[in-house]
N, C-alpha and C positions, 0 to 999 in steps of 0.2 A: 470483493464482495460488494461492490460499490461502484457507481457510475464516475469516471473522470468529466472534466468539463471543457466542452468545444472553444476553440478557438474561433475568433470571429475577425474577417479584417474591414476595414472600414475605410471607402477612400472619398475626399472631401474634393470638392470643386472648388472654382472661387467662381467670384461675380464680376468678375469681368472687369474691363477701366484699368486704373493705373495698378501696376505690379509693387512687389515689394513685400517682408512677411509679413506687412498688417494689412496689405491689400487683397486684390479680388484672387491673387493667384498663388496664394500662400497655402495650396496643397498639394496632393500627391500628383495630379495632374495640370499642367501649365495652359489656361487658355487665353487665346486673343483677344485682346479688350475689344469693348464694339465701335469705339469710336475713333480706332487708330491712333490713340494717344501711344507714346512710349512707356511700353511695362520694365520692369525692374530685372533682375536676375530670378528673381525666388527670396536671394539671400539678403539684399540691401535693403536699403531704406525706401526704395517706389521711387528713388529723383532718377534715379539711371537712363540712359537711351537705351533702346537694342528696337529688335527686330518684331518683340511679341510674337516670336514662335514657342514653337513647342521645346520644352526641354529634353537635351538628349539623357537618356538612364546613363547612370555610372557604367563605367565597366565593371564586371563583375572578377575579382581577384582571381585567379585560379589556385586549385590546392595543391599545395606542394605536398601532402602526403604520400607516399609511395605504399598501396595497399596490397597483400599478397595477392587481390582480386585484379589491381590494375596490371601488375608484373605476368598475368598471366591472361590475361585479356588478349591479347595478339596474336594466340593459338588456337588456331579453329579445329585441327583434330580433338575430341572429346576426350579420350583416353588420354592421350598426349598431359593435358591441359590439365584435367587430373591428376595423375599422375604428380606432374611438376607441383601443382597446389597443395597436395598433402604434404610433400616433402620442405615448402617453404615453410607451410604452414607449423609444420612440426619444428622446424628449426627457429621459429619463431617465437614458439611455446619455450623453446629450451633459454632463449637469451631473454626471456622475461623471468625464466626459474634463474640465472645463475643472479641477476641482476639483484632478483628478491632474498637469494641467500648471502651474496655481498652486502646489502644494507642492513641485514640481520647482523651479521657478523658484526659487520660498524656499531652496531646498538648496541652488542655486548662488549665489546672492545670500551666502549664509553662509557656505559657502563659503571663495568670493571675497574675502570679509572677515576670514579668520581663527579663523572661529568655529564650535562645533560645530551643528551640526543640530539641528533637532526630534526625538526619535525616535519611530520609527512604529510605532503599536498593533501590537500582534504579537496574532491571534486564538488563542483558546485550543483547544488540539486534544488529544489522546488522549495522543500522545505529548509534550509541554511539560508533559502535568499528571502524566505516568507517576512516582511516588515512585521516585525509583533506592535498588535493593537490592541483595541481596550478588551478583545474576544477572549486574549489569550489568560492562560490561568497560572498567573506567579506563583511561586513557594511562599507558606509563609501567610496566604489570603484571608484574610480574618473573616469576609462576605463569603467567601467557599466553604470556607469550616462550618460558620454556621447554618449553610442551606446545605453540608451534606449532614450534618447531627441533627437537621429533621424532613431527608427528604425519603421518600418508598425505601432506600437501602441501607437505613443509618442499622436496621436492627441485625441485619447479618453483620457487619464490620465491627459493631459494639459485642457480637458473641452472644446475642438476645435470643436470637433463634439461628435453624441450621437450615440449607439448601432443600426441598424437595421438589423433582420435576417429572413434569408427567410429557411425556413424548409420543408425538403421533405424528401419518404422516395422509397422503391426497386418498381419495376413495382409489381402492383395489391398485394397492403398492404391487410394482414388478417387483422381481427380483435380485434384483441391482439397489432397492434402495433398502431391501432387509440386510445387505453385502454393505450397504453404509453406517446400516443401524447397529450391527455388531462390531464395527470401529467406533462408531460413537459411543458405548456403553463402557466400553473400553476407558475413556476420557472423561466421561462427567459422569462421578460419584452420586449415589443415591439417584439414579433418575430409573422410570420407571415407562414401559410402553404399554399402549392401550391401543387398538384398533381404531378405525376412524367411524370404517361403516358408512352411516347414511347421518351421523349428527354436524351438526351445522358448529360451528367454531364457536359459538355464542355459547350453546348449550355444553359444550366440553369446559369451556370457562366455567361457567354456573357449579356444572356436578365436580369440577377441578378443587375450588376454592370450598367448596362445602368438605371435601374429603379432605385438606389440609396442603393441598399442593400450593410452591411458593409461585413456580414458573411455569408458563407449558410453551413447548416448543412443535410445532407445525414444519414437516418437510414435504414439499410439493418437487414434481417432476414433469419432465415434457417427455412427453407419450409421441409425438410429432416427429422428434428426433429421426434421422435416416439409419443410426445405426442402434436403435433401441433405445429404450427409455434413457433421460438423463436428468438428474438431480441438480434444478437452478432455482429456489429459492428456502427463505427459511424466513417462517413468522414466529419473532417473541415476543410474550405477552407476559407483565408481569402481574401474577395475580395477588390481591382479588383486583384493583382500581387501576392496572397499569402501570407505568406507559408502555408501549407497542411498538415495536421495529418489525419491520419487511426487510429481508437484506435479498441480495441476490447472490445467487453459488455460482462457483468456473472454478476449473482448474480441480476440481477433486483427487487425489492422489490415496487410495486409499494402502493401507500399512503392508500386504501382503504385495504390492508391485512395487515397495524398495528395496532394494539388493542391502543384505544384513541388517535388517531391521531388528532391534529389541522387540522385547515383550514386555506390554505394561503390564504391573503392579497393582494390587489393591490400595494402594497408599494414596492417600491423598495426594494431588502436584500441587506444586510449588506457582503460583499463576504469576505472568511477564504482560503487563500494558506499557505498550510502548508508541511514543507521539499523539497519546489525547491529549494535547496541547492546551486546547480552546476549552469555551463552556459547552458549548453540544457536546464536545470530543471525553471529554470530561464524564458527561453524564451515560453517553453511552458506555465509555469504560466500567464503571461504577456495576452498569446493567451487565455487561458479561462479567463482572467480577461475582456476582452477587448469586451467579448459577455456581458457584464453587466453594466448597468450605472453605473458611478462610483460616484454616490449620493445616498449614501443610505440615507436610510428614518429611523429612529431609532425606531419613535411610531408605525413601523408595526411590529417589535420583528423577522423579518427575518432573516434566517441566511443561506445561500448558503457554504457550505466546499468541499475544491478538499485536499486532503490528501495524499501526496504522502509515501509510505511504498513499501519495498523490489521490486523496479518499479511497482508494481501497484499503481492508483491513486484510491483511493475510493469517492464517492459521498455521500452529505446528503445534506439535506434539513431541517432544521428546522423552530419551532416559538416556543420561548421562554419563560417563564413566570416568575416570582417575586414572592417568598414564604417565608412566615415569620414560623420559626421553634424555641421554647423556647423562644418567646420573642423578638429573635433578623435576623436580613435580612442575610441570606444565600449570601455568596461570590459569584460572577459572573464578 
């Protein structure tokens, strides 16, 4: 729901004259001094002789990975090459299952024994490698505590007051987005729709907060779309004084295109923020928490997740269930 952020590369000259890293030609590209003095390597100290040419690029390593894509790259029949691809592919699949139930097995074997475990690679991601700076939001923060016991959301968390939301969506909604709105009603308790019409966002605030609503939520759509309307943003506001989020939607998956999907419950869910890390991260958590009672209900097995990854926040919705496997209850 969120924009990632581009990558930029940046290549430095130098100025010319003697080489060396503190000299003119201490960047990505090597040039000839002007006065035909001897430049350095790149890597020295600028005393070196040479040539003052250009430097040749590394060679670039090749990868020794063997992918089922390269093992079948060689096959120019189409069928052929298919064919052969499913079947590696599939047998590939299998020696990743036997692999994964041999180290299960080991886990309980250890277990069993008393003994700790192997631990398991953990892959390296955006977030594990993030440097925590002064942004991020310790356990424990005594400056946190007291700007959330008096900011816009201290009174739903204190149990002061309860959620109400009023939900609307662009002038003259297709089809497709009242096929959204009946999933969403589904998920946040007490909220309430109203038609858009011809009023302006200002004045749906206005008559919002006079009639007691806490939140209102705004869903717009592209009409432009080639295969019919699609639903790509979502403005919250929280009322009466704010603050305001714009997010942007993708990827919608609404409940009736998953194969055995549950059916939700009137019960309250159980809400999941996970990686608001920071203080922004933080404050908007706070703001999607705050459209939700904050009582959950446990026998209705709800589960609401805001998931924050590489600034996107992803959504789900779940209802949970209890399965006994060999005997014994499955970790949860």
């Amino acid at each position: 729901m969120g924009g990632g952020t581009p990558r930029s590369t940046t290549k430095y000259k130098g100025s010319g004259g003697g080489g060396g890293a503190h000299g003119g030609s201490g960047g990505t590209k090597r040039k000839q001094g002007s006065d035909g003095g001897g430049g350095g390597d790149g890597d020295g100290d600028g005393d070196g002789g040479g040539s003052g040419g250009e430097r040749r690029p590394a060679k670039r390593i090749k990868d020794t990975v063997v992918t089922v894509g390269k093992q079948t790259s060689g096959i120019k029949n189409k069928i052929a090459r298919s064919e052969l691809y499913g079947k590696l592919k599939h047998q590939k699949n299998l020696d990743k299952k036997k692999k994964r139930v041999a180290r299960q097995k080991e886990e309980e074997v250890a277990i069993a024994a008393g003994e700790t475990p192997a631990l398991r690679q953990v892959p390296k991601t955006i977030e594990n490698q993030r440097v925590r700076d002064a942004t991020f939001v310790e356990a424990g923060d005594d400056e946190v505590a007291e700007e959330d016991a008096e900011d816009e959301f201290a009174s739903y968390f204190s149990h002061a007051s309860s959620p109400k939301i009023i939900i609307t969506t662009s002038r003259k909604p297709s089809g497709e987005m009242f096929r959204f709105l009946e999933n969403l009603f589904t998920v946040i308790p007490n909220a309430y729709y109203y038609a858009r019409r011809a009023y302006h966002v200002q004045e749906i605030v206005k008559h919002a907060s006079a009639r007691g609503f806490t939140d209102l939520l705004v869903f717009n759509e592209n009409r432009k779309f080639s295969q019919g309307a699609k639903i790509n943003g979502m403005l919250h506001v929280h009322l009466p004084e704010g603050p305001t989020c714009l997010y942007k939607l993708s990827s919608l998956v609404l409940s009736k295109k998953i194969r055995n999907h549950g059916r939700a419950t009137s019960h309250f869910p159980e809400l999941i923020l996970n990686n608001f890390s920071t203080r922004l991260g933080h404050r908007v958590g706070r703001m999607f928490a705050s459209v939700f009672p904050q009582k959950p209900e446990f026998q209705g097995r709800r589960v609401v997740t805001f998931h924050n990854q590489r600034d996107f926040i992803f959504f789900r919705h779940h209802r949970y269930i209890f399965e006994m496997r060999k005997g014994r209850r499955l970790p949860h």
